[in-house]
Structures are given as structure tokens and as C-alpha cells.
C-alpha positions in Angstrom: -25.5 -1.1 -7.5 -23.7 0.6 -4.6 -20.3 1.6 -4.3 -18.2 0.0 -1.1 -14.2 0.1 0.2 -13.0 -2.8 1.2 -9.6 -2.1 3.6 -8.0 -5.4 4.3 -5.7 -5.4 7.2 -2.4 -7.2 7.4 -1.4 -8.2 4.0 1.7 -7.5 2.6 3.4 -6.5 5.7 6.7 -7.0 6.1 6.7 -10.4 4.0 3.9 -11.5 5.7 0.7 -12.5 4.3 1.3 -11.3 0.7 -1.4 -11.1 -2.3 -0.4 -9.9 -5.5 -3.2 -7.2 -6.3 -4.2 -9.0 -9.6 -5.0 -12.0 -7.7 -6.7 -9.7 -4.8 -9.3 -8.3 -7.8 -9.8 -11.8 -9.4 -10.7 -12.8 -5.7 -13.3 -9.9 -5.2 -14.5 -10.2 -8.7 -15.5 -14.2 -8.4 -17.6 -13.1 -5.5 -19.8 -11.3 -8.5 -18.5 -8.1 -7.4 -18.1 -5.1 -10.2 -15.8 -2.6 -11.3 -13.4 -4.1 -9.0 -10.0 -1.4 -8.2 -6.9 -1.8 -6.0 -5.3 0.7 -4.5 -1.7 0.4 -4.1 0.1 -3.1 -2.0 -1.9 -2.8 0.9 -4.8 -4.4 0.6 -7.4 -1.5 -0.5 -10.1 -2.5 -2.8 -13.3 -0.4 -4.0 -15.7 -2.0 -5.8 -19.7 -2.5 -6.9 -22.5 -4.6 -5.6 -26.1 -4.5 -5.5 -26.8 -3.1 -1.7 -26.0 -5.6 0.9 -25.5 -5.7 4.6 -21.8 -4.7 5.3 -21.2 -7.5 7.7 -22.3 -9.8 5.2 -20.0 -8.4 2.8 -16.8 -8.7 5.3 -17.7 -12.1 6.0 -17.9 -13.4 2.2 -14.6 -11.7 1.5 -12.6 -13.0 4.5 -14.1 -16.4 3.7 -13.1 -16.4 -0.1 -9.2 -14.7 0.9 -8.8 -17.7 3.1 -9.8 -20.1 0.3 -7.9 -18.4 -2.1 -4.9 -17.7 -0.6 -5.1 -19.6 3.2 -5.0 -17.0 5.6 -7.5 -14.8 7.7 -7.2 -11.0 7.0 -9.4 -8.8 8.9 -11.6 -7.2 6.9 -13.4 -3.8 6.9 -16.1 -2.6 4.6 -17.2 1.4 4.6 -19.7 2.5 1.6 -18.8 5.4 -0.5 -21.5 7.9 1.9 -19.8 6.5 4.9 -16.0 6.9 3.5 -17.5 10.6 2.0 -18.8 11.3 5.8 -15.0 10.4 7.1 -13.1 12.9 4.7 -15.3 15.8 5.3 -15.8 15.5 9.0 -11.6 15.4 9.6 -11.2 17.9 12.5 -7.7 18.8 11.0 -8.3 20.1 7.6 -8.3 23.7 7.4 -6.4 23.7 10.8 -3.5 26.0 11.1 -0.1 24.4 10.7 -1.6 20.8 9.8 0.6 19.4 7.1 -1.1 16.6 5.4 1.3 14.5 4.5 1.3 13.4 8.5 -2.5 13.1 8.8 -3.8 9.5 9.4 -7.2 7.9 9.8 -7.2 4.4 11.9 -10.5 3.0 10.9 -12.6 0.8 13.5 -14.5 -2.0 12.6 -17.2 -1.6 15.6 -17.4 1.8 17.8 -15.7 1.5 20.9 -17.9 1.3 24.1 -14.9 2.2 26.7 -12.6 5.0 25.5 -10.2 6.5 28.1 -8.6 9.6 26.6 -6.6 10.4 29.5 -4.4 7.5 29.2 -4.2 7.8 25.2 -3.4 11.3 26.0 -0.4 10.7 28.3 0.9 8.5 25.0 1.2 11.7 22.9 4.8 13.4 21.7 5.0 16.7 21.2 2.2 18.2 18.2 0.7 14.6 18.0 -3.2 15.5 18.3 -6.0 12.5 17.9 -9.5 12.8 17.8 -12.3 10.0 18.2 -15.2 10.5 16.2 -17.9 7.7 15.0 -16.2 5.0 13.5 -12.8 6.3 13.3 -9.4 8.1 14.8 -8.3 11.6 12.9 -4.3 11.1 13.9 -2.2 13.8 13.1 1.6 13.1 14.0 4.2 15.6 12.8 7.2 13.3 13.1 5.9 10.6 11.0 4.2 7.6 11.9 6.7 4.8 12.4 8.1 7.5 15.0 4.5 7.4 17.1 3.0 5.5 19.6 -0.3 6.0 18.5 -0.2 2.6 15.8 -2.9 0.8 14.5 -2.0 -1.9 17.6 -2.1 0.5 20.2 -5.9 2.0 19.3 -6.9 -1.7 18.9 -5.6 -2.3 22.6 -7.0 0.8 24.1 -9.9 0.6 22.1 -10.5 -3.0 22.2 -11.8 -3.3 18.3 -10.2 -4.0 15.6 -8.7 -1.8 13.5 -6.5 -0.2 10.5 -5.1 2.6 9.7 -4.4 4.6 6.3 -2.7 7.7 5.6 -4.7 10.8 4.2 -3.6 10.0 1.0 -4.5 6.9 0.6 -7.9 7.6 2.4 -8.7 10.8 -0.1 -7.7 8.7 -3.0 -10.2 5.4 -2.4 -12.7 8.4 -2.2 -11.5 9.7 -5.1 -12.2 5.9 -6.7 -15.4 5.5 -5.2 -16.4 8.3 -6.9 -15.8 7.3 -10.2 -17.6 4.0 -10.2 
């Protein structure tokens, strides 16, 4: 069996598209999926299966969400070595003045082939920093994130891919659950 993290994007959101979490781990466990665990409202699910394509794996759980509950969510699958490879490659821990309760990670679901930093750049406020490594976006944004320009929509239009976004909480804690399956 291998450990995965399932982020789901867009559920729960503002009254929109909501799935209680029981219903979310019933979902993910008819798919024959084990030790199924949610993480808090927003859609963050880590769970076993025996090894298995991760596209194949996004594709079976946005087909059965839809059946279950009749709407698409994007869906984005990391294994545990990927999501370990995410925490201990952020360029901002053990960075002066970085606190990291204003740390974010916007995961993408493909790397981007076009990525104009300039023009992300010119976006930033004042001690906002990004960085675009493999797979993801280390955001750091000291006055919060619903004060930033740098949302989960703005890296999916600049980046053209899909994306979400988690803060470093959340992020350290699925870790933390991966580990313990």
C-alpha cells in the first residue's frame, strides 16, 4: 500500500459546493481506498492504496464526487515522498524574519511551461516574496492572504494550470497524517 493526499479544490467555499467530511471519507472509502482521514472543511483527504498512477487516481475520485454529490471539484493527488519533498524544499524555513503563520504553498496540478516572473513580480506588496519550484509556489505574505494579490486564481492565470493553495499549517499537518498511515 502507498500513502497519497488528495487536495480537492473548491468545496466548501463560501456556501458553494459543500460536502460534509463524513460523506467526503465514505466517498473515498467506496473507491476501496484505506485508512481514509480528512483534514479540516476544505476538502483535504490522505489516504491508502496499493500504488497506482496519480492521474488515474484524480480521475476515479472526481468521477465518484460528481456521482455522489453532482458537481466537478478539481482534484490533485501528491504521494507522501512527493508532499515530504514539498515541506523540506520550502525556501523560507529557517529564513530570517519569516513568520509561519503567513507562509502558503499553491500547489499545481501540471508544471507550468511559460512562467513570467517579471510580471508576477510587479504584483507583489511590500515583504510578499514567492518562489516557483517543481510542482508548486512557496508564498510568503506578511499581511495575510485575503489582503494579497498572489491567490490561488491569479497563479492559475499566470500560470495557466490549475491549482490550490493551503496554508503551512495545513500543508505540515497532511504530512504529519501521511506519516502515520
Amino acid at each position: 500500500m502507498k500513502t497519497y493526499v488528495a487536495i480537492l479544490r473548491g468545496i466548501n467555499v463560501s456556501g458553494k459546493n459543500k460536502i460534509k467530511m463524513d460523506a467526503l471519507k465514505s466517498s473515498f472509502s467506496r473507491l476501496g481506498f484505506e485508512q481514509v482521514h480528512t483534514y479540516i472543511q476544505s476538502g483535504n483527504v490522505v489516504f491508502s492504496y496499493p500504488e497506482s498512477r496519480i492521474e488515474n487516481l484524480e480521475k476515479l475520485i472526481t468521477k465518484q464526487i460528481f456521482e455522489d454529490f453532482g458537481f466537478d471539484v478539481p482534484v490533485l493527488i501528491l504521494s507522501e515522498d512527493q508532499l515530504a519533498n514539498i515541506v523540506e524544499n520550502n525556501p523560507f524555513i529557517g529564513k530570517e524574519n519569516i513568520d509561519h503563520q503567513f507562509l502558503h504553498v499553491t500547489f499545481l496540478k501540471e508544471i507550468p511551461s511559460d512562467v513570467d516572473e517579471e510580471k508576477i513580480t510587479s504584483h507583489l506588496k511590500a515583504g510578499e516574496e514567492f518562489v516557483i519550484s517543481e510542482g508548486v509556489v512557496y508564498l510568503y505574505c506578511p499581511h495575510g492572504y485575503g489582503k494579497t494579490k498572489l491567490t490561488n486564481n491569479f497563479f492559475e492565470n499566470q500560470l495557466k494550470v490549475s491549482a490550490t493553495t493551503r496554508n503551512w499549517k495545513t500543508t505540515q499537518k497532511l504530512l504529519e497524517m501521511a506519516n502515520e498511515i
